[in-house]
OpenMM code with the backbone's topology and positions (N, CA, C; nanometers):
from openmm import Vec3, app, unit

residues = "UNK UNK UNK UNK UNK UNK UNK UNK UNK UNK UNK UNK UNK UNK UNK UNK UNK UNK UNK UNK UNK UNK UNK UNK UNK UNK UNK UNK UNK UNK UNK UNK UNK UNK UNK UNK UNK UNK UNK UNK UNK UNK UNK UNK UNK UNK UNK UNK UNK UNK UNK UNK UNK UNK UNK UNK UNK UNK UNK UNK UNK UNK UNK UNK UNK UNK UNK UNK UNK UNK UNK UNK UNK UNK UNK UNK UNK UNK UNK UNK UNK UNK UNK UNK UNK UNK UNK UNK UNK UNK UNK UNK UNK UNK UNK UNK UNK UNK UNK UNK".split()
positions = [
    Vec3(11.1842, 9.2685, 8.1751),
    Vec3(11.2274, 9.1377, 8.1344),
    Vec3(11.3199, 9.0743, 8.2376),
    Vec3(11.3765, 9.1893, 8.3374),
    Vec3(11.4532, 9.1062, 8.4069),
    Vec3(11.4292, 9.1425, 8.5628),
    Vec3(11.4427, 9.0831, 8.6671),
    Vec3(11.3985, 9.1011, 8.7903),
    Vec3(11.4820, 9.0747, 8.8885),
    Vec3(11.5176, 9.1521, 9.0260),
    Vec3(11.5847, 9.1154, 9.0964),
    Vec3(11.5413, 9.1255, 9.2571),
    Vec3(11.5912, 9.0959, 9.3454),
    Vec3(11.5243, 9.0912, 9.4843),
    Vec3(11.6707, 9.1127, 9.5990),
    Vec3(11.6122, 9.1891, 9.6972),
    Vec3(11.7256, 9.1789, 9.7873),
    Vec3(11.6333, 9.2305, 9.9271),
    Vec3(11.7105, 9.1333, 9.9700),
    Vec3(11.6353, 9.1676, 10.1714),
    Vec3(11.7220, 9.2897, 10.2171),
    Vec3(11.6424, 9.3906, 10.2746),
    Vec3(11.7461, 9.4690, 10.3762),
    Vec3(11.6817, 9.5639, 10.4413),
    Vec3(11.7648, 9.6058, 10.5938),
    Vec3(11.7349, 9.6975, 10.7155),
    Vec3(11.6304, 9.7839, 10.7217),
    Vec3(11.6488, 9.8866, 10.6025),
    Vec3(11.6049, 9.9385, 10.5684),
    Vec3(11.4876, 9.9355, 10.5750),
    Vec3(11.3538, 10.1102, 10.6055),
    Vec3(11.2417, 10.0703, 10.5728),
    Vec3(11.2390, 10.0931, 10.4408),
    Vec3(11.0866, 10.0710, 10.3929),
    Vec3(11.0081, 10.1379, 10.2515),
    Vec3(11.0934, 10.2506, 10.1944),
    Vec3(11.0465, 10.3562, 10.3153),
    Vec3(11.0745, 10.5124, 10.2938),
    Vec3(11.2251, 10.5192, 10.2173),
    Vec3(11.3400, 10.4557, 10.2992),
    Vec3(11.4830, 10.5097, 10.2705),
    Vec3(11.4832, 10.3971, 10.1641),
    Vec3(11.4787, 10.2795, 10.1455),
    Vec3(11.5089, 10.2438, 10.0299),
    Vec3(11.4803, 10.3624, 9.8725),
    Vec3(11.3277, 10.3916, 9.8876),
    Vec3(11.3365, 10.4888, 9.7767),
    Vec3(11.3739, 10.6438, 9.7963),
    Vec3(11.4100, 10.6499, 9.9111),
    Vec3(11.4794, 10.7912, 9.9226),
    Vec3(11.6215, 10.7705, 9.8471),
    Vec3(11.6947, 10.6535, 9.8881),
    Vec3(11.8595, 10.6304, 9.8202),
    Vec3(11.8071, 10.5977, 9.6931),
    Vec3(11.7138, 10.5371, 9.6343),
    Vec3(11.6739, 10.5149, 9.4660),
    Vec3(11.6619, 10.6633, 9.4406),
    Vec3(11.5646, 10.7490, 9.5110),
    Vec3(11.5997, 10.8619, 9.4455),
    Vec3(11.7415, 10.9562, 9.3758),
    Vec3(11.8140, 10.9103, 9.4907),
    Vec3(11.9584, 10.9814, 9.5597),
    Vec3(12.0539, 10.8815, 9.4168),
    Vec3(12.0151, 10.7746, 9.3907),
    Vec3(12.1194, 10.7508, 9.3227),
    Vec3(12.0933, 10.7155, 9.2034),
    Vec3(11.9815, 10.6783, 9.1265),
    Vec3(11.9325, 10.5902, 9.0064),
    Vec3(11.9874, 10.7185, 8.9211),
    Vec3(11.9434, 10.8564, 8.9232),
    Vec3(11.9580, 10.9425, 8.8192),
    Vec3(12.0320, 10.9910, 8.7808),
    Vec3(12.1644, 10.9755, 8.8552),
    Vec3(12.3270, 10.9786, 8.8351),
    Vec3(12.3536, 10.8747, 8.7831),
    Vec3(12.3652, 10.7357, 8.8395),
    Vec3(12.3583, 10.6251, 8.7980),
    Vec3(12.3548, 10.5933, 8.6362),
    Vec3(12.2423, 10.6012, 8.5754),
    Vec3(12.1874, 10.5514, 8.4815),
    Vec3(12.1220, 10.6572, 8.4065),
    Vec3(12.1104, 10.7534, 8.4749),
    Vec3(12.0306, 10.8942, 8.3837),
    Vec3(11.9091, 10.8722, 8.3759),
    Vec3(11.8131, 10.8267, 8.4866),
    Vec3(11.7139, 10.8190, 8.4795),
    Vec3(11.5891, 10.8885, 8.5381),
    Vec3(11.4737, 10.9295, 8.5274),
    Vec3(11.3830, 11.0060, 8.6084),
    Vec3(11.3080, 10.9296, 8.6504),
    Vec3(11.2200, 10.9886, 8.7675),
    Vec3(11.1114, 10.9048, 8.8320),
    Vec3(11.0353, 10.9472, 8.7777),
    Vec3(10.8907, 10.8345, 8.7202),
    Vec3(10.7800, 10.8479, 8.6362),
    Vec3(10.6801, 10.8649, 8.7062),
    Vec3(10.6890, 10.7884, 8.7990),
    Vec3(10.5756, 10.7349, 8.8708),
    Vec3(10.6220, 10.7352, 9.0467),
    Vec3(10.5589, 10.7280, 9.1264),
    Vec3(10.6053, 10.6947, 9.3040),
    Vec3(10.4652, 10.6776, 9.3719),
    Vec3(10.4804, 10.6158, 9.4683),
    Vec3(10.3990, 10.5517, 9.5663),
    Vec3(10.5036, 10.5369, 9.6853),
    Vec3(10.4142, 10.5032, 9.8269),
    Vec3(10.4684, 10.5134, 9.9395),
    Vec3(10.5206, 10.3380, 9.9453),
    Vec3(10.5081, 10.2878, 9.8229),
    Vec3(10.5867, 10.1436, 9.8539),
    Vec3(10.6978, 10.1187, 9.6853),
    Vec3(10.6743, 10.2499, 9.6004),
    Vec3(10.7450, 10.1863, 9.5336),
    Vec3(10.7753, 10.3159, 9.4026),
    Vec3(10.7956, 10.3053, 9.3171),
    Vec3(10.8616, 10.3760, 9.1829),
    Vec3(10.8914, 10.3510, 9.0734),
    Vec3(10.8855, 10.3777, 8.9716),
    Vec3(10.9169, 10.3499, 8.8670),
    Vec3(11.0202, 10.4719, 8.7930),
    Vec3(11.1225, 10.4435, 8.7254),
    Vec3(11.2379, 10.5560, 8.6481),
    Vec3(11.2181, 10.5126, 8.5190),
    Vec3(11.2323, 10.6195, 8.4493),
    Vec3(11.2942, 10.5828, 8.2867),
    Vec3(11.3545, 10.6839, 8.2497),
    Vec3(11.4510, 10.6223, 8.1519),
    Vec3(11.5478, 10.7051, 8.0278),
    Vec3(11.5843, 10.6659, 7.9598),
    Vec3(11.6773, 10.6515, 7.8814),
    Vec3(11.7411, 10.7020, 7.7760),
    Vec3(11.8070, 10.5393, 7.7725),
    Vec3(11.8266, 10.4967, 7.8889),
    Vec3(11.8928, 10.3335, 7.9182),
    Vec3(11.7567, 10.2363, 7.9378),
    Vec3(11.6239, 10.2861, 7.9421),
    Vec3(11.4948, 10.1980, 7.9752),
    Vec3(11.4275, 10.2311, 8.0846),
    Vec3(11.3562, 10.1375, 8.1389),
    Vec3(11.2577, 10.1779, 8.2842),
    Vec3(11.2697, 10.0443, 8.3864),
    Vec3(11.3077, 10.0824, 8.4865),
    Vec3(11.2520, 9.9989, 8.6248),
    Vec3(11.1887, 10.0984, 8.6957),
    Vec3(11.1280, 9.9106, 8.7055),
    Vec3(10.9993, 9.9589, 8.8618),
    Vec3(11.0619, 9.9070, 8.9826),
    Vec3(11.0733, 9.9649, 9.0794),
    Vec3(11.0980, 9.9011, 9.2220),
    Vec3(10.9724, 9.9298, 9.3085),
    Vec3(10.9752, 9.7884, 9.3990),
    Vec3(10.8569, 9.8270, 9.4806),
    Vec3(10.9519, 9.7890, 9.6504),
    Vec3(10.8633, 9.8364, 9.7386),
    Vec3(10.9256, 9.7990, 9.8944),
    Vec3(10.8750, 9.7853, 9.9667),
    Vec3(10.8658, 9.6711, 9.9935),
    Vec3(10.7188, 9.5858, 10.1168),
    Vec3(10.8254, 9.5156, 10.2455),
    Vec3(10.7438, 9.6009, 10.3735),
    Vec3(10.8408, 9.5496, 10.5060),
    Vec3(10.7507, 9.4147, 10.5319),
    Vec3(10.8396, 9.3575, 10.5950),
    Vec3(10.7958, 9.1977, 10.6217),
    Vec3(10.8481, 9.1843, 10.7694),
    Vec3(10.8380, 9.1779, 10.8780),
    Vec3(10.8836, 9.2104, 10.9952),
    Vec3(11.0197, 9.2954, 11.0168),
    Vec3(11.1409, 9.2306, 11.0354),
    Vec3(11.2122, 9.3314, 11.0174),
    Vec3(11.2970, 9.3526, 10.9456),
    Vec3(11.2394, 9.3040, 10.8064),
    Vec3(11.3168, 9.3766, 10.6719),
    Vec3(11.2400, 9.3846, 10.5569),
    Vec3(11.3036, 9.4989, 10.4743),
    Vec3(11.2370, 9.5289, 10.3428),
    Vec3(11.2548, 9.4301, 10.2244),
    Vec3(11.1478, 9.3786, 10.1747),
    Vec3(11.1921, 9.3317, 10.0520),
    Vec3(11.1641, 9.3993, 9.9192),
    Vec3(11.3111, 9.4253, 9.9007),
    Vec3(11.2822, 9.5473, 9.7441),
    Vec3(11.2797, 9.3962, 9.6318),
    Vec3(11.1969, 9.5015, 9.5234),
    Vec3(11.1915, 9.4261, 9.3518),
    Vec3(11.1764, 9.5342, 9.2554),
    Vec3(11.3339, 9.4532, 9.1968),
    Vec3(11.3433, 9.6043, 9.1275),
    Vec3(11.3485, 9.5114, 8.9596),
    Vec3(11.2812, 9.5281, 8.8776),
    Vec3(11.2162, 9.5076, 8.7317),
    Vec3(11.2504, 9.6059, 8.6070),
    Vec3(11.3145, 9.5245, 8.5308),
    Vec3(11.3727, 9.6477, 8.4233),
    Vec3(11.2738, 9.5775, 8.3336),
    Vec3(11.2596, 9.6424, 8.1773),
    Vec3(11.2335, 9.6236, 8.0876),
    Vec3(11.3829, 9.6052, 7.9891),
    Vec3(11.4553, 9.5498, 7.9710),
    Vec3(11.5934, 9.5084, 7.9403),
    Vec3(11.6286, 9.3763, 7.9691),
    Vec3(11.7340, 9.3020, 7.8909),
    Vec3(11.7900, 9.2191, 7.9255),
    Vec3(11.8731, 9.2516, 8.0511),
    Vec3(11.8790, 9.0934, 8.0755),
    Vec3(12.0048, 9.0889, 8.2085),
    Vec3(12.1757, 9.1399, 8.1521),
    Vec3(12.2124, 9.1708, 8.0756),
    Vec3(12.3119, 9.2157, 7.9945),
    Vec3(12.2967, 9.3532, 7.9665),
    Vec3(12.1839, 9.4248, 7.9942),
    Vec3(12.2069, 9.5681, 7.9912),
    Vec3(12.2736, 9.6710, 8.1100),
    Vec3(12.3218, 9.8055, 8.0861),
    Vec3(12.3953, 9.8477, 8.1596),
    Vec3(12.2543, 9.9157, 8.2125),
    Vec3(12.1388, 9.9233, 8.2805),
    Vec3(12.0374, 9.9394, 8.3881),
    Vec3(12.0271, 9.7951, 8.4646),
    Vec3(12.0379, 9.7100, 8.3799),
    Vec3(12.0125, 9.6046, 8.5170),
    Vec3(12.1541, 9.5676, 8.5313),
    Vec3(12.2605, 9.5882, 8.5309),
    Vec3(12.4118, 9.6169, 8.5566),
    Vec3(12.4016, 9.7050, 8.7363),
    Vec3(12.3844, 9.8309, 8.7024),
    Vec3(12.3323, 9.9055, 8.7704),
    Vec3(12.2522, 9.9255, 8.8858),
    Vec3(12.1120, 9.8516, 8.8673),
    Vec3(12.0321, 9.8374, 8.9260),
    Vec3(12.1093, 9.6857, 9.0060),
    Vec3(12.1641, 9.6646, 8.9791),
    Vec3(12.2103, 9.5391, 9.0463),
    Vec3(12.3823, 9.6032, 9.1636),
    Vec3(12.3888, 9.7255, 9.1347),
    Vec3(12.4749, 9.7702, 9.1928),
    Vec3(12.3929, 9.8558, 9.3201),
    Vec3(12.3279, 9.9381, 9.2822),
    Vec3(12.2140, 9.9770, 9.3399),
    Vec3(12.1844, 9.8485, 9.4969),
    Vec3(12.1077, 9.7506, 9.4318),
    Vec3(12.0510, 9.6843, 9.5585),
    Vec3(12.1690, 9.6514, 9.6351),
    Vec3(12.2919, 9.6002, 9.6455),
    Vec3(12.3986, 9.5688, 9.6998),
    Vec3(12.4534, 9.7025, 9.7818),
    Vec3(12.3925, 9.8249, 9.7529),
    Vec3(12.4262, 9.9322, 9.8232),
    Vec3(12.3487, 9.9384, 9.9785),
    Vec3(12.2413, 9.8514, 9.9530),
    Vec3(12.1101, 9.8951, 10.0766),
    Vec3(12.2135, 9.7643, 10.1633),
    Vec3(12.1977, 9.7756, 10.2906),
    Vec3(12.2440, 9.7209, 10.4076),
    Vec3(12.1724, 9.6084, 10.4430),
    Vec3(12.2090, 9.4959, 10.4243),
    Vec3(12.1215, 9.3449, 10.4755),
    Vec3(12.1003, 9.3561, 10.6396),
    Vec3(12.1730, 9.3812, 10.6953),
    Vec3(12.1705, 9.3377, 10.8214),
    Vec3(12.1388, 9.5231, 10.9522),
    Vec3(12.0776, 9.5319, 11.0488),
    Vec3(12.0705, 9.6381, 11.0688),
    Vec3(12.2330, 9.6931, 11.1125),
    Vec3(12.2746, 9.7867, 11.1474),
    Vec3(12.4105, 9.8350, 11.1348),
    Vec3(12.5127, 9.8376, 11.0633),
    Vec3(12.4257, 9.7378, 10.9233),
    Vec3(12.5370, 9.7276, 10.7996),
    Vec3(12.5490, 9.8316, 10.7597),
    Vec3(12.6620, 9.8975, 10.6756),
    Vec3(12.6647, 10.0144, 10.5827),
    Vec3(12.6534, 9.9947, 10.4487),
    Vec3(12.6036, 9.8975, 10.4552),
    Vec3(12.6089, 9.8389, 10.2333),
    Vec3(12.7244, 9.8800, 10.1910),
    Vec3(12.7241, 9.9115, 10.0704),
    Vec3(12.8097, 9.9053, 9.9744),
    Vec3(12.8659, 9.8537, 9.8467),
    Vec3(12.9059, 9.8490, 9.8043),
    Vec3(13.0325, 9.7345, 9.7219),
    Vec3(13.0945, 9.6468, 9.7338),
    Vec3(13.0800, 9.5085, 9.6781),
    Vec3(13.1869, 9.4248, 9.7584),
    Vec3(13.3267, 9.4364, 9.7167),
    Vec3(13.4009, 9.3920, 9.7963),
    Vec3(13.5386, 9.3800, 9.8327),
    Vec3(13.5661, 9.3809, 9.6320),
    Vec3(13.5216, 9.3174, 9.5291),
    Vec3(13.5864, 9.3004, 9.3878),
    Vec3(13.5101, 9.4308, 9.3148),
    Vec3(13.4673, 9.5284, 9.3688),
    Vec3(13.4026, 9.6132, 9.3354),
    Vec3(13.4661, 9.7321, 9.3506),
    Vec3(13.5218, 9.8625, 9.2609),
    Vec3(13.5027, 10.0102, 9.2515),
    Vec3(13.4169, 10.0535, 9.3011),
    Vec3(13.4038, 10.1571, 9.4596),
    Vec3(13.2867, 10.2542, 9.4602),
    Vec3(13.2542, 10.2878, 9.4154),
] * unit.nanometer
topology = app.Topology()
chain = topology.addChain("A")
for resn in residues:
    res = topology.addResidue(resn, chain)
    for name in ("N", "CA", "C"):
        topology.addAtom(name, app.Element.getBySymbol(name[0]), res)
């Protein structure tokens, strides 16, 4: 129900290597499904799908919950994309009004 998008450095591969690395701590979620462009998790909080298509030289992730925009997965998942690095040599992260 709810959808989000973010450009970054990153290829395909490491975007869902760090979805791996972090969604299931995160949110308590498992991977259902994977492909070499994308994934799907669910638990106990719902399911997103993320997919990751390079476009010259950046990835564009879409990451899709089944939840409102008010749930704590697309909370999450919205913490998540802000982690991947926009620019190449960025380190992502958190912004400045943000707890690691």
């Amino acid at each position: 129900m709810a959808g989000y998008q973010r450009k970054t450095a990153l290829p395909p591969k490491d975007v869902l290597e760090r979805a791996e690395g972090m969604l299931p701590d995160m949110v308590g979620l498992a991977r259902t499904k994977g492909s070499s462009h994308g994934a799907t998790y669910s638990g106990a909080e719902g399911t997103v799908t993320l997919t990751a298509h390079r476009h010259g030289p950046y990835t564009e992730v879409v990451a899709s919950t089944d939840r409102l925009r008010t749930s704590r997965i697309d909370y999450e998942i919205q913490k998540f994309l802000n982690h991947l690095p926009y620019e190449p040599g960025d380190a992502g992260g958190p912004g400045s009004g943000e707890a690691g």
